[in-house]
mmCIF file as gemmi writes it, N, C-alpha and C atoms, coordinates in Angstrom:
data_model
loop_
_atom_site.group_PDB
_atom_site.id
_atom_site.type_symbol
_atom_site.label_atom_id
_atom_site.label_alt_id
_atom_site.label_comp_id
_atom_site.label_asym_id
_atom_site.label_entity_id
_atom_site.label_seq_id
_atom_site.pdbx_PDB_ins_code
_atom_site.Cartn_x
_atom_site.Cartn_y
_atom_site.Cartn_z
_atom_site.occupancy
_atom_site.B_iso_or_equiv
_atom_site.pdbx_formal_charge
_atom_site.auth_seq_id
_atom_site.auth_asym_id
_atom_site.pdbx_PDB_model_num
ATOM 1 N N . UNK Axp A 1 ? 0.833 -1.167 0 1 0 ? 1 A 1
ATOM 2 C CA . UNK Axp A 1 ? 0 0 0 1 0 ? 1 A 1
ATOM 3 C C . UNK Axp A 1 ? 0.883 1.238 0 1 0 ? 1 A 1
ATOM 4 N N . UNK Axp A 2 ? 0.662 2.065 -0.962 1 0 ? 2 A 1
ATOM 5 C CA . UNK Axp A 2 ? 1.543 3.262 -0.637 1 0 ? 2 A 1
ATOM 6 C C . UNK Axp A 2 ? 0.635 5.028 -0.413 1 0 ? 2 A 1
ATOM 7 N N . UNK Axp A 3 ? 1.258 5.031 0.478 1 0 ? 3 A 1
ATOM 8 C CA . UNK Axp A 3 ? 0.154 6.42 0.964 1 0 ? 3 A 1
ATOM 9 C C . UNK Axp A 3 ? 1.059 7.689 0.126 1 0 ? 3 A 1
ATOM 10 N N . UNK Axp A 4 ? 0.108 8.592 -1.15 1 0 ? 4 A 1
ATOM 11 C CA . UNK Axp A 4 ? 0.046 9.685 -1.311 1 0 ? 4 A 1
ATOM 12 C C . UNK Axp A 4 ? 0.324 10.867 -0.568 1 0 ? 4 A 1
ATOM 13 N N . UNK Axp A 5 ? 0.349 11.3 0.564 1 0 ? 5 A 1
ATOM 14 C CA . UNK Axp A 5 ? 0.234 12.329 1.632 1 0 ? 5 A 1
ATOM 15 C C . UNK Axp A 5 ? 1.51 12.313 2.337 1 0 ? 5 A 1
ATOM 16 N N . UNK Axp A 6 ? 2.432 13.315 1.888 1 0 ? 6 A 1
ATOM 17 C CA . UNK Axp A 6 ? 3.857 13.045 2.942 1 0 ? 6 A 1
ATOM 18 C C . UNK Axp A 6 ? 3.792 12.966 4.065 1 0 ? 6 A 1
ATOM 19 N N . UNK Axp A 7 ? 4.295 12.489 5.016 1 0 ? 7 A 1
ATOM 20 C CA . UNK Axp A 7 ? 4.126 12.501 6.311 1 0 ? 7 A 1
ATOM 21 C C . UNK Axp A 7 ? 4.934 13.514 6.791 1 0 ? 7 A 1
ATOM 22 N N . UNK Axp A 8 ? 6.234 14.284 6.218 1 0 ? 8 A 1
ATOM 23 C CA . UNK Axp A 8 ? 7.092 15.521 6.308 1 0 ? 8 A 1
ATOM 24 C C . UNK Axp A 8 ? 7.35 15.595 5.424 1 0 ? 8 A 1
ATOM 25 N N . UNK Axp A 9 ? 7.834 17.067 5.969 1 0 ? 9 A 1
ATOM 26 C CA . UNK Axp A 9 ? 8.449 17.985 4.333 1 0 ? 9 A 1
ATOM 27 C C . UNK Axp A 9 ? 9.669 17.102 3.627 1 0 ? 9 A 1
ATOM 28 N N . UNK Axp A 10 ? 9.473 16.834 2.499 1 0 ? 10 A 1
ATOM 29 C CA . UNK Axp A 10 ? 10.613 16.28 1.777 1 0 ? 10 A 1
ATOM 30 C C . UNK Axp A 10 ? 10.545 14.679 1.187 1 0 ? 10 A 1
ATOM 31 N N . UNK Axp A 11 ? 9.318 14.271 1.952 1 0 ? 11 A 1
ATOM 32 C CA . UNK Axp A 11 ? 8.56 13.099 2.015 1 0 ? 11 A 1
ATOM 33 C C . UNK Axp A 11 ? 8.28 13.225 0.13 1 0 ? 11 A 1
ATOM 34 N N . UNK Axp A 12 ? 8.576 12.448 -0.9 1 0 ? 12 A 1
ATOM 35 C CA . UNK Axp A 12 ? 7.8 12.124 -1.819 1 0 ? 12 A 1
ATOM 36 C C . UNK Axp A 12 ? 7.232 11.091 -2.333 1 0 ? 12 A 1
ATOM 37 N N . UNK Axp A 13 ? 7.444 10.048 -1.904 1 0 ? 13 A 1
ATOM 38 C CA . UNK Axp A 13 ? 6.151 8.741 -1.791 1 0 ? 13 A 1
ATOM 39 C C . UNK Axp A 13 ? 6.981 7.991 -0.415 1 0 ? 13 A 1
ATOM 40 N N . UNK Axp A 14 ? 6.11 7.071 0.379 1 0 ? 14 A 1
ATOM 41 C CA . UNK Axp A 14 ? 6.018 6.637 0.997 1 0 ? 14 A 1
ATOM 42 C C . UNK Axp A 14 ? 5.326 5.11 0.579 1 0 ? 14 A 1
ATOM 43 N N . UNK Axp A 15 ? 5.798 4.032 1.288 1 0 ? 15 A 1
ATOM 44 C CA . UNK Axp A 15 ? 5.52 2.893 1.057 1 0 ? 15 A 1
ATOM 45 C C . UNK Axp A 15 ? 5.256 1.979 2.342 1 0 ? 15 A 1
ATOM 46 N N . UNK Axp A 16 ? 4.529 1.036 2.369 1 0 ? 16 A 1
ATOM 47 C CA . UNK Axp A 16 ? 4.23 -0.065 3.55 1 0 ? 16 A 1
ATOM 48 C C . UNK Axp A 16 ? 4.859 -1.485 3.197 1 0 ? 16 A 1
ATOM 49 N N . UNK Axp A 17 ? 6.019 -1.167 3.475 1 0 ? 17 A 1
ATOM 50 C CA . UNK Axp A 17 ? 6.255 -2.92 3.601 1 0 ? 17 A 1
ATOM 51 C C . UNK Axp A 17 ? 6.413 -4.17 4.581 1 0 ? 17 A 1
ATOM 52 N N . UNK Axp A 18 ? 5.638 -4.927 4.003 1 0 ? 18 A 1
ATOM 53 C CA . UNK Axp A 18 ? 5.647 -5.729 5.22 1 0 ? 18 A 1
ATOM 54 C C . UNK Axp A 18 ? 7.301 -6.724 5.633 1 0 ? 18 A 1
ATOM 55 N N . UNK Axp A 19 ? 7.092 -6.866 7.226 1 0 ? 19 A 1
ATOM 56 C CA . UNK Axp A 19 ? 8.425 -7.465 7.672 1 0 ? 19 A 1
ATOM 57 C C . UNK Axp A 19 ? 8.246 -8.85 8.027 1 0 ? 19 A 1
ATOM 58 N N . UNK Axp A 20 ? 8.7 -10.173 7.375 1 0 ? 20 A 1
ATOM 59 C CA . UNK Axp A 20 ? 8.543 -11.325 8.528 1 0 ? 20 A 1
ATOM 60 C C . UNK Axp A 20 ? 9.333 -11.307 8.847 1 0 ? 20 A 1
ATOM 61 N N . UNK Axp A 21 ? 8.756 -12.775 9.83 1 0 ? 21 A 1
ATOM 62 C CA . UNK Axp A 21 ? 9.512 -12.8 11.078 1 0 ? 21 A 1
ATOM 63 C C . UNK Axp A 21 ? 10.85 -12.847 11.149 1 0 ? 21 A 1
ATOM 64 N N . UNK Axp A 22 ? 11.513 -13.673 9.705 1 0 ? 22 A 1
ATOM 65 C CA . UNK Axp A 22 ? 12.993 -13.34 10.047 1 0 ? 22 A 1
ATOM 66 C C . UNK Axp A 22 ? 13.603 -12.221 9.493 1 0 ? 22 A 1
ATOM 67 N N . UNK Axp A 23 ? 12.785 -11.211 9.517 1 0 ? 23 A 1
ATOM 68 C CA . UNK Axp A 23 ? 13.427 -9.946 9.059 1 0 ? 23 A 1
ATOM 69 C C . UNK Axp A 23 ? 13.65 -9.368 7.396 1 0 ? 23 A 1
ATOM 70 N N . UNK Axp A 24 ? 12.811 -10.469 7.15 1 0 ? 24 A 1
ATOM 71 C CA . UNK Axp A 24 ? 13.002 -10.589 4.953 1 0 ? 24 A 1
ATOM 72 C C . UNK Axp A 24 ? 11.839 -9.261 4.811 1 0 ? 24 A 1
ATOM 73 N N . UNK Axp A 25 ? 11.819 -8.56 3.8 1 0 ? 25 A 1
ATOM 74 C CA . UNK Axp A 25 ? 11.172 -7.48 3.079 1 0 ? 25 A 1
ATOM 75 C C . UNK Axp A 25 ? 11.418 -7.656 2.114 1 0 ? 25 A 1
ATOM 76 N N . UNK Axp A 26 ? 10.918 -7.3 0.939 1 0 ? 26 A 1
ATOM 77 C CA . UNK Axp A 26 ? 10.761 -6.91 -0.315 1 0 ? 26 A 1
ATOM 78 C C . UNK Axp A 26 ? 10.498 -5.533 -0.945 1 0 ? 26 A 1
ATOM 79 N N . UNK Axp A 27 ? 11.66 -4.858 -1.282 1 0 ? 27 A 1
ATOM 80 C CA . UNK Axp A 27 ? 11.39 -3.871 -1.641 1 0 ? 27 A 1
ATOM 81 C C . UNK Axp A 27 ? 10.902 -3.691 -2.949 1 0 ? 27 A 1
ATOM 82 N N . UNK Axp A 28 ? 9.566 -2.974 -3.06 1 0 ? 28 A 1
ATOM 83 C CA . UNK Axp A 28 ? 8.295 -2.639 -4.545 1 0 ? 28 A 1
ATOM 84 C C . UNK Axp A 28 ? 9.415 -2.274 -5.888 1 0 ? 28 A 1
ATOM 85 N N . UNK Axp A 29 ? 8.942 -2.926 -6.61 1 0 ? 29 A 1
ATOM 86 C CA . UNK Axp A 29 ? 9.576 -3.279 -8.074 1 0 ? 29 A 1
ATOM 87 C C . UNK Axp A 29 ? 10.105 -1.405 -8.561 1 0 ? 29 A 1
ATOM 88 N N . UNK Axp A 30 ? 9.059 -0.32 -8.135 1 0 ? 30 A 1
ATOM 89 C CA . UNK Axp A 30 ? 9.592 0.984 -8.655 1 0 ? 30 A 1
ATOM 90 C C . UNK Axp A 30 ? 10.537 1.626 -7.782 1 0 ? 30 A 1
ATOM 91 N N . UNK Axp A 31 ? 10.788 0.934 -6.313 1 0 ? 31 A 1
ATOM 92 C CA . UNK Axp A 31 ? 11.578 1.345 -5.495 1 0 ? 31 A 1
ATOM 93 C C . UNK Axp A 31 ? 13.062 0.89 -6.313 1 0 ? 31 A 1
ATOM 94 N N . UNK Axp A 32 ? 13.326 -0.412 -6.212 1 0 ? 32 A 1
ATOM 95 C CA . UNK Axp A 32 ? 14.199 -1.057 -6.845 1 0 ? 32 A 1
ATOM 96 C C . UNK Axp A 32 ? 15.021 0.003 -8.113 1 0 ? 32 A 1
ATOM 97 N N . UNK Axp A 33 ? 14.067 -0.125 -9.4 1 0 ? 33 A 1
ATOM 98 C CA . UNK Axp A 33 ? 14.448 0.553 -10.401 1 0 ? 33 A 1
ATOM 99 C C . UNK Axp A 33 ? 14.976 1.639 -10.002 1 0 ? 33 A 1
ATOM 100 N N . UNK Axp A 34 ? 14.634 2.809 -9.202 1 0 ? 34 A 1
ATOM 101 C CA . UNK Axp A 34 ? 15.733 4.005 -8.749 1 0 ? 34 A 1
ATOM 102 C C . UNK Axp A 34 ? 16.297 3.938 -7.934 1 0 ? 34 A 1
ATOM 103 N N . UNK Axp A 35 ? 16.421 2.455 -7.233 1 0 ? 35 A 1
ATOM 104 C CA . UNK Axp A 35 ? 18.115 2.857 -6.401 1 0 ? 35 A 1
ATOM 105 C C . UNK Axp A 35 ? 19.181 1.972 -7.664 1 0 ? 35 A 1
ATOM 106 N N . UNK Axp A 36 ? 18.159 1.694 -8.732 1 0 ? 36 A 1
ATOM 107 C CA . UNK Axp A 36 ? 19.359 1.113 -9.688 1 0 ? 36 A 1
ATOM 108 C C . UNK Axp A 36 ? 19.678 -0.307 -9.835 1 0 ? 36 A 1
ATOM 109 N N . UNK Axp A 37 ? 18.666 -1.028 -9.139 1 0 ? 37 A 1
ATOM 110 C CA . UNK Axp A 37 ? 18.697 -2.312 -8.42 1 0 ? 37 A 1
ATOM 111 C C . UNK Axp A 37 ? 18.14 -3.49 -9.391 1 0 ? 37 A 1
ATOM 112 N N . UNK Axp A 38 ? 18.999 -4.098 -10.212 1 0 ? 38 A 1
ATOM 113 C CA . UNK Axp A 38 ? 18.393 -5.393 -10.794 1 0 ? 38 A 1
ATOM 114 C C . UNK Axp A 38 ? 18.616 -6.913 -10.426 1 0 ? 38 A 1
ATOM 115 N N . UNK Axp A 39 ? 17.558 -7.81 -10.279 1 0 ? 39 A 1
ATOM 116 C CA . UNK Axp A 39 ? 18.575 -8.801 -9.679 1 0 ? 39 A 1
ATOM 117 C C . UNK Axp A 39 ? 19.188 -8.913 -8.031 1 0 ? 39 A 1
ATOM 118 N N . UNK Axp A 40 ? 19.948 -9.838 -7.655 1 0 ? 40 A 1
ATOM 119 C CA . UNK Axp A 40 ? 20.405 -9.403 -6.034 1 0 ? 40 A 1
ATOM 120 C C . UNK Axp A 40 ? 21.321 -8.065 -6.176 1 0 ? 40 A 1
ATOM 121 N N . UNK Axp A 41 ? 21.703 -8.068 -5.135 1 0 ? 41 A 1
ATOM 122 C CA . UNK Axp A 41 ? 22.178 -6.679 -5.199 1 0 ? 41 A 1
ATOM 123 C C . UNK Axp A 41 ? 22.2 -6.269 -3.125 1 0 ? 41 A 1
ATOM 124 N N . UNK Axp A 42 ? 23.053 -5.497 -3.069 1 0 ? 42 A 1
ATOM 125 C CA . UNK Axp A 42 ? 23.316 -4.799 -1.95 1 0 ? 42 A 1
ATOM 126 C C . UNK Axp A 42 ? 22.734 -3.337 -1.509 1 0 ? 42 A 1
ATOM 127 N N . UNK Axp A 43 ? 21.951 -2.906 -0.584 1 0 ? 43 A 1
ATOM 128 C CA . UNK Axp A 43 ? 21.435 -1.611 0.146 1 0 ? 43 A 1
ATOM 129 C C . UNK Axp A 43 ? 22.419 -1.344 1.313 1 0 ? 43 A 1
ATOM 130 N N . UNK Axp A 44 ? 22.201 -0.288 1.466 1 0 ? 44 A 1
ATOM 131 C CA . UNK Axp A 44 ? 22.817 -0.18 2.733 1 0 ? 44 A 1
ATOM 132 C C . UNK Axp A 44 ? 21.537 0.6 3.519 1 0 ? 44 A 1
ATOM 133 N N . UNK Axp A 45 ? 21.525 0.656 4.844 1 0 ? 45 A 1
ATOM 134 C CA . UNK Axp A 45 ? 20.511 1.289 5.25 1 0 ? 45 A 1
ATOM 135 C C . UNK Axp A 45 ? 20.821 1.954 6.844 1 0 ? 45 A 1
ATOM 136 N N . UNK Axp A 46 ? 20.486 3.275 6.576 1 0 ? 46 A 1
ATOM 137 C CA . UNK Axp A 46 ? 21.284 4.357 7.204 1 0 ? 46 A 1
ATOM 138 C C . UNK Axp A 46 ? 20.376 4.743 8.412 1 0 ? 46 A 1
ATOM 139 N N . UNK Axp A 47 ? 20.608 4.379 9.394 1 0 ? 47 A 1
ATOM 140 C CA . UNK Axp A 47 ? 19.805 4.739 10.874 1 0 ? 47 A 1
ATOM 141 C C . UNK Axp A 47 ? 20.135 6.467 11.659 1 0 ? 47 A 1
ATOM 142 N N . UNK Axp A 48 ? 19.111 6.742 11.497 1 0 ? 48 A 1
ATOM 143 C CA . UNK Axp A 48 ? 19.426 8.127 11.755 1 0 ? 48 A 1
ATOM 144 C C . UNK Axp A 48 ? 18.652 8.257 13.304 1 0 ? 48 A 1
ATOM 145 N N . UNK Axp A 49 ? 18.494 9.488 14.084 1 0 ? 49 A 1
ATOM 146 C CA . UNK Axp A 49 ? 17.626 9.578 15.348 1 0 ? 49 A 1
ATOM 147 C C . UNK Axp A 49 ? 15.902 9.369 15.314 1 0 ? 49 A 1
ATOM 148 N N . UNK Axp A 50 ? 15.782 9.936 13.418 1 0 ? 50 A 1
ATOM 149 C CA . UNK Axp A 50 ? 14.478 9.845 13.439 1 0 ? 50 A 1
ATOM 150 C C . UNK Axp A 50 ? 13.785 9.454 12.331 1 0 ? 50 A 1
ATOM 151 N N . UNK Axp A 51 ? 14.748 8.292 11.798 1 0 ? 51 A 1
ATOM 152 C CA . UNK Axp A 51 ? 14.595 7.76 10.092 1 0 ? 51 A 1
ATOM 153 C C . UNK Axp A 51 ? 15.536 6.625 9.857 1 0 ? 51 A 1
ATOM 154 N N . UNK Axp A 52 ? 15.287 5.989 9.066 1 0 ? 52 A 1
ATOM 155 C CA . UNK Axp A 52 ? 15.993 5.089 8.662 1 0 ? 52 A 1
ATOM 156 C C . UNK Axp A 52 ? 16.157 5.216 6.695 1 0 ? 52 A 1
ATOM 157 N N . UNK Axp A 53 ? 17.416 5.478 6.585 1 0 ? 53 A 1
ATOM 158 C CA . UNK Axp A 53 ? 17.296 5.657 4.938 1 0 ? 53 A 1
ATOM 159 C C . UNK Axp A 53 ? 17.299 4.28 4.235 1 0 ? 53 A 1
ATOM 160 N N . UNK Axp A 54 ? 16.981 4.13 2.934 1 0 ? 54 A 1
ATOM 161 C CA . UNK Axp A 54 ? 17.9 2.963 1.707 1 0 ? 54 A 1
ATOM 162 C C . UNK Axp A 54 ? 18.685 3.379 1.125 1 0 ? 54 A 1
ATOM 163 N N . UNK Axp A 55 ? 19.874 3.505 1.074 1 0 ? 55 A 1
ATOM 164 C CA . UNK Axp A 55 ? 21.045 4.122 0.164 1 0 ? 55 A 1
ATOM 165 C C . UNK Axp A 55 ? 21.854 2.651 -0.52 1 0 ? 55 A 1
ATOM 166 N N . UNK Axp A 56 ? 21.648 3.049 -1.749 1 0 ? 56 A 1
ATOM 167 C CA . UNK Axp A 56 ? 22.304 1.893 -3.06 1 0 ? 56 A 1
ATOM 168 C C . UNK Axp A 56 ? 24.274 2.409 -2.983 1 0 ? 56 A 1
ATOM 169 N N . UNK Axp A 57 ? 24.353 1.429 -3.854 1 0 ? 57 A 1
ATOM 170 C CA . UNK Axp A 57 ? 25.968 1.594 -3.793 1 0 ? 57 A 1
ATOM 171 C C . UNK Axp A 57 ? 26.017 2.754 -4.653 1 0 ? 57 A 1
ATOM 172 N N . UNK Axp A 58 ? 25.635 3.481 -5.24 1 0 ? 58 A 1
ATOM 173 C CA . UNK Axp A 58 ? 25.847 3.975 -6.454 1 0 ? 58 A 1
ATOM 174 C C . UNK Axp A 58 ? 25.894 5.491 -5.635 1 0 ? 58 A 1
ATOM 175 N N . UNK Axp A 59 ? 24.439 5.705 -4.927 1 0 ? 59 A 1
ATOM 176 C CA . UNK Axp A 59 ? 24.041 6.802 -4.123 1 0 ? 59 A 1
ATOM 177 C C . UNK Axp A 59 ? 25.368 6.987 -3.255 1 0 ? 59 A 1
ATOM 178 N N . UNK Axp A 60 ? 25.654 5.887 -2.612 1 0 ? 60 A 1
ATOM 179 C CA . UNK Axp A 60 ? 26.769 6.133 -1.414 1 0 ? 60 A 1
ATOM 180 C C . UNK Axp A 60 ? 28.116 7.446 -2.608 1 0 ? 60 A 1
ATOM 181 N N . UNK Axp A 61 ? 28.085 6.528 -3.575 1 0 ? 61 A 1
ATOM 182 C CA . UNK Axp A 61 ? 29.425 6.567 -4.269 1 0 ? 61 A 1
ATOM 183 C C . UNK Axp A 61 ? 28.973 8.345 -4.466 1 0 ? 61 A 1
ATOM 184 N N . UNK Axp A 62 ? 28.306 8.097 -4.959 1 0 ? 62 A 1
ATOM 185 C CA . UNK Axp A 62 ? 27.684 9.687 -5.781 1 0 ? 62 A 1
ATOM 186 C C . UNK Axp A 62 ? 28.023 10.745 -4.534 1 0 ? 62 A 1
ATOM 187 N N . UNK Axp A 63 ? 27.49 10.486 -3.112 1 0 ? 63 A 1
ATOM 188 C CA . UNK Axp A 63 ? 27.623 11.285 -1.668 1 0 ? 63 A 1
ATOM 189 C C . UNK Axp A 63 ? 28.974 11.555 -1.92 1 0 ? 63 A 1
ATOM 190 N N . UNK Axp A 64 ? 30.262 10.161 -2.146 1 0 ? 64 A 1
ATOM 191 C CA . UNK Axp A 64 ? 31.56 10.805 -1.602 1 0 ? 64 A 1
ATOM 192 C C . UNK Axp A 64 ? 32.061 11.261 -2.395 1 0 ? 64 A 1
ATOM 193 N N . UNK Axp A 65 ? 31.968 11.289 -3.666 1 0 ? 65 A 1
ATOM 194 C CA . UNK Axp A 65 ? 32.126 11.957 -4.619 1 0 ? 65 A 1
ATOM 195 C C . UNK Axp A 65 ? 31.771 13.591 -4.718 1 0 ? 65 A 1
ATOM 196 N N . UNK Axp A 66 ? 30.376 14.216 -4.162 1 0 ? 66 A 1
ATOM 197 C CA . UNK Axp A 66 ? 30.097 15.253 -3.796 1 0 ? 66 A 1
ATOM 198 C C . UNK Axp A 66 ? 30.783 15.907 -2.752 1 0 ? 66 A 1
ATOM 199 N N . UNK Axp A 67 ? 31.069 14.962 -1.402 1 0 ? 67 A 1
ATOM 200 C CA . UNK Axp A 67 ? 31.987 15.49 -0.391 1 0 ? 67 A 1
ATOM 201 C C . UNK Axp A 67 ? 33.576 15.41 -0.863 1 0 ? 67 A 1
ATOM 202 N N . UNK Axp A 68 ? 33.835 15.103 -1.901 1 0 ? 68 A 1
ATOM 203 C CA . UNK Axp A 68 ? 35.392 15.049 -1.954 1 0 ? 68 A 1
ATOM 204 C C . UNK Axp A 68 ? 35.128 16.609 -3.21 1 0 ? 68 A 1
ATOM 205 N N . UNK Axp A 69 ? 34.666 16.659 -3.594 1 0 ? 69 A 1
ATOM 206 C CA . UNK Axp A 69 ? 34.573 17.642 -4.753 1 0 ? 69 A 1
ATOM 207 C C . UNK Axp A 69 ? 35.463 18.745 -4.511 1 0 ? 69 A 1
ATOM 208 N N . UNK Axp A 70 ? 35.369 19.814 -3.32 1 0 ? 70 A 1
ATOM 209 C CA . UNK Axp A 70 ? 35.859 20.835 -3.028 1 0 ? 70 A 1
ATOM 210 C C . UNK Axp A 70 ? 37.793 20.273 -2.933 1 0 ? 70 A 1
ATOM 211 N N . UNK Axp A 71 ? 38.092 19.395 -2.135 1 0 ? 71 A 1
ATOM 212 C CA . UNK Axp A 71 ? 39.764 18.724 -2.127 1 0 ? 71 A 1
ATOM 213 C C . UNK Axp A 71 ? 40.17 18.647 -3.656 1 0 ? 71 A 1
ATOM 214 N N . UNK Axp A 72 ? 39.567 18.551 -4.192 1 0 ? 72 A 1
ATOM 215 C CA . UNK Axp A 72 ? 39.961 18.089 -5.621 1 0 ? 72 A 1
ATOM 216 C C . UNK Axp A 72 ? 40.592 19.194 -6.871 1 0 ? 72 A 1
ATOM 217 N N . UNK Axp A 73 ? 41.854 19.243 -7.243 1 0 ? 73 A 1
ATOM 218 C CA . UNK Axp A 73 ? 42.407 20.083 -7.782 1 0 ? 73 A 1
ATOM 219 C C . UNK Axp A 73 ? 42.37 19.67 -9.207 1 0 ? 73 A 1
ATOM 220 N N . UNK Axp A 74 ? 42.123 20.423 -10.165 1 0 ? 74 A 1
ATOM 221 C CA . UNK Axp A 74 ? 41.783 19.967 -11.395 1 0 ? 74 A 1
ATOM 222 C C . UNK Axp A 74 ? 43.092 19.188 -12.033 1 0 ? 74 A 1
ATOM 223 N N . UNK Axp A 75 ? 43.103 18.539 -13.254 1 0 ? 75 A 1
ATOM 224 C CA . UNK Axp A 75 ? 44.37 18.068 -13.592 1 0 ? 75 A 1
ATOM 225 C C . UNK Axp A 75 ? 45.205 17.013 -12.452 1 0 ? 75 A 1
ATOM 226 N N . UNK Axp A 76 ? 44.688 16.807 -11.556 1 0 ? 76 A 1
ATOM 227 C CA . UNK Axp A 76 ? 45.251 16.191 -10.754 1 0 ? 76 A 1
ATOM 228 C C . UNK Axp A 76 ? 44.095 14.875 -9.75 1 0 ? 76 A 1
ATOM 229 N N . UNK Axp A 77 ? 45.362 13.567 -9.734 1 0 ? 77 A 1
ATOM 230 C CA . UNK Axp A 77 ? 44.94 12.217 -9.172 1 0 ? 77 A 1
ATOM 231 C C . UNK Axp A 77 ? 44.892 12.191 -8.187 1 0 ? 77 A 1
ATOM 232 N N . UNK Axp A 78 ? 44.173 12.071 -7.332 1 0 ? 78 A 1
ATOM 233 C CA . UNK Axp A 78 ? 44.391 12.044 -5.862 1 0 ? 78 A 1
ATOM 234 C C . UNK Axp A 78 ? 45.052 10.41 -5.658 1 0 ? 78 A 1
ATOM 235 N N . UNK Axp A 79 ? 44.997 9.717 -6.467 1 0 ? 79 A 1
ATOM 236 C CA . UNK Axp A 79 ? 45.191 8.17 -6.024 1 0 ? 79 A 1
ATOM 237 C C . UNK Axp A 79 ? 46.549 8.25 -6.282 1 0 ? 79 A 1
ATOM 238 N N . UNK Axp A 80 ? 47.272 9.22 -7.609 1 0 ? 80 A 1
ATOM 239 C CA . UNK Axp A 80 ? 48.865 9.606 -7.895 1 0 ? 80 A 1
ATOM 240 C C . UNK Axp A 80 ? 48.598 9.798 -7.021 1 0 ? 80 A 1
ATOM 241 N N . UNK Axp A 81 ? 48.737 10.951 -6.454 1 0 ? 81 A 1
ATOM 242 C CA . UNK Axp A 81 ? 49.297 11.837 -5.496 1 0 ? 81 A 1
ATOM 243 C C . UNK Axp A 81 ? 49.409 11.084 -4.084 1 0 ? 81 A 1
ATOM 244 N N . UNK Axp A 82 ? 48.464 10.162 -3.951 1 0 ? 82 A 1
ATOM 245 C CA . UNK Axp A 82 ? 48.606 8.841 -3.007 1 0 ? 82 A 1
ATOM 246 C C . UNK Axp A 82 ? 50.484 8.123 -3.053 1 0 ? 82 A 1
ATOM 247 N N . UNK Axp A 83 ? 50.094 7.805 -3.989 1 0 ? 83 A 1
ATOM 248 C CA . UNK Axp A 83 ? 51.076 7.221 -4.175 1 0 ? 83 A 1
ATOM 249 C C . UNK Axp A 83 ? 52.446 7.762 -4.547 1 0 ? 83 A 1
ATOM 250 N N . UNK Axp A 84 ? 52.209 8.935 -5.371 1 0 ? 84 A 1
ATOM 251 C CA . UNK Axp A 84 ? 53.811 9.553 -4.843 1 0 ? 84 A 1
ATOM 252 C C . UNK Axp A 84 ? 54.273 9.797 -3.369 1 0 ? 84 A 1
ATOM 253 N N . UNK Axp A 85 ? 53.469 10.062 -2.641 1 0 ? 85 A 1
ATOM 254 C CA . UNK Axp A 85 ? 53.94 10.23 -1.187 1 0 ? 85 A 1
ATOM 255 C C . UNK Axp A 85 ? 54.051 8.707 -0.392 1 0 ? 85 A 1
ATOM 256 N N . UNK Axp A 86 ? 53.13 7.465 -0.846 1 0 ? 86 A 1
ATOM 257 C CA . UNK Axp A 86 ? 53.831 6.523 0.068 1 0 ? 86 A 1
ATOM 258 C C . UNK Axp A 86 ? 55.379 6.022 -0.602 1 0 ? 86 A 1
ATOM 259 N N . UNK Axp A 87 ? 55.42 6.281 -1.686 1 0 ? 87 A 1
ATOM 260 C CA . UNK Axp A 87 ? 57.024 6.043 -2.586 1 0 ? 87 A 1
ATOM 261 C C . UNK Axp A 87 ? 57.911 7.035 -2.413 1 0 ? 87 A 1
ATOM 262 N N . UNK Axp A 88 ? 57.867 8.181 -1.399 1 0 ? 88 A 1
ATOM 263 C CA . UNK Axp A 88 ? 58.833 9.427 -0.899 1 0 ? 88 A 1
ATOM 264 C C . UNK Axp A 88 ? 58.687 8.325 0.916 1 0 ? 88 A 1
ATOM 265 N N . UNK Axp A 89 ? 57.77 7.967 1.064 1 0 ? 89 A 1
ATOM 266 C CA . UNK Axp A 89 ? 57.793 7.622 2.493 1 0 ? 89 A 1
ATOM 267 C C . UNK Axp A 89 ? 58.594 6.292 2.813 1 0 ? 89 A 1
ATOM 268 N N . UNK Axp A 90 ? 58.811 5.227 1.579 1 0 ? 90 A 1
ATOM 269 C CA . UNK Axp A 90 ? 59.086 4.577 1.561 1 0 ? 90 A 1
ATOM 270 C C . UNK Axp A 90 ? 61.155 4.584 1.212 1 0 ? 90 A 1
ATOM 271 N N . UNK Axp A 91 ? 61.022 5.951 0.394 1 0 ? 91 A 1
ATOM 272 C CA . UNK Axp A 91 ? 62.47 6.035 0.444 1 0 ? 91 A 1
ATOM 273 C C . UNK Axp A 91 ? 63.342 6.5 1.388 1 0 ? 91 A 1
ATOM 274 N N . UNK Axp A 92 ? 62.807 7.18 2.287 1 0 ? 92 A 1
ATOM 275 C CA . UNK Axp A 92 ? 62.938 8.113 3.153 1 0 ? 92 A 1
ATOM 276 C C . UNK Axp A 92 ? 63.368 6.89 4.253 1 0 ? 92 A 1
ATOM 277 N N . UNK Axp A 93 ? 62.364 6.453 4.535 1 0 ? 93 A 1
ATOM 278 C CA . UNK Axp A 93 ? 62.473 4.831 5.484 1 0 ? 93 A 1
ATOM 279 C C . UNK Axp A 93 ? 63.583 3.93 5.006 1 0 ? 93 A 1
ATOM 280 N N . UNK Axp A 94 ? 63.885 3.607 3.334 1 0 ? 94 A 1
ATOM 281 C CA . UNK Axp A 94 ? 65.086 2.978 3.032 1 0 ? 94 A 1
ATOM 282 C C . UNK Axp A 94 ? 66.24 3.801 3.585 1 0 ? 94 A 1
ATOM 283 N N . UNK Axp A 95 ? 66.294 5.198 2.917 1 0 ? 95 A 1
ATOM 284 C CA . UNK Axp A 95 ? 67.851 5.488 3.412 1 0 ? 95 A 1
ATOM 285 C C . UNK Axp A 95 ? 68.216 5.6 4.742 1 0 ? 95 A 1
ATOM 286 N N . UNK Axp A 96 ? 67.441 5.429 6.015 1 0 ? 96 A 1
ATOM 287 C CA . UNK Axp A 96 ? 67.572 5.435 7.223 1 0 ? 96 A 1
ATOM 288 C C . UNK Axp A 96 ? 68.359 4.599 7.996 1 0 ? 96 A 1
């Protein structure tokens, strides 16, 4: 059953799913399609004080991707730049 009427601001559909007993759900076939979900597949699900989210792998990825945005210098690898410094750390430690 899915209730029309947000329950809060920001609310845009809402859904009833049922839980058995060992904790199995099924999440509704249009839920699925926008977290991207075909087939098995992994959720993660985010406990907050007054909510519980579904966040897909993709969503997570997309979040740290948004929070890394500002660190990020154009023209430049952060995964190089990883790695030139453990290969300065590592020489540094040899000539010792």
């Amino acid at each position: 059953m899915n209730a029309q009427i947000p329950l809060r601001a920001g609310v845009v559909k809402s859904y009833s799913i049922p839980v058995g007993e060992n904790g199995r759900m099924n999440l509704p076939a249009e839920l699925r399609r926008r977290l991207g979900l075909s087939g098995a597949g992994k959720i993660t699900l985010e406990e907050y004080a007054d909510r519980i989210e579904i966040v897909s792998f993709q969503q997570r990825l997309q979040r740290v991707r948004e929070l890394m945005q500002p660190f990020l210098r154009p023209g430049q690898s952060m995964s190089e730049e990883l790695i030139r410094e453990r290969r300065a750390e590592a020489t540094k430690d040899a000539a010792e």
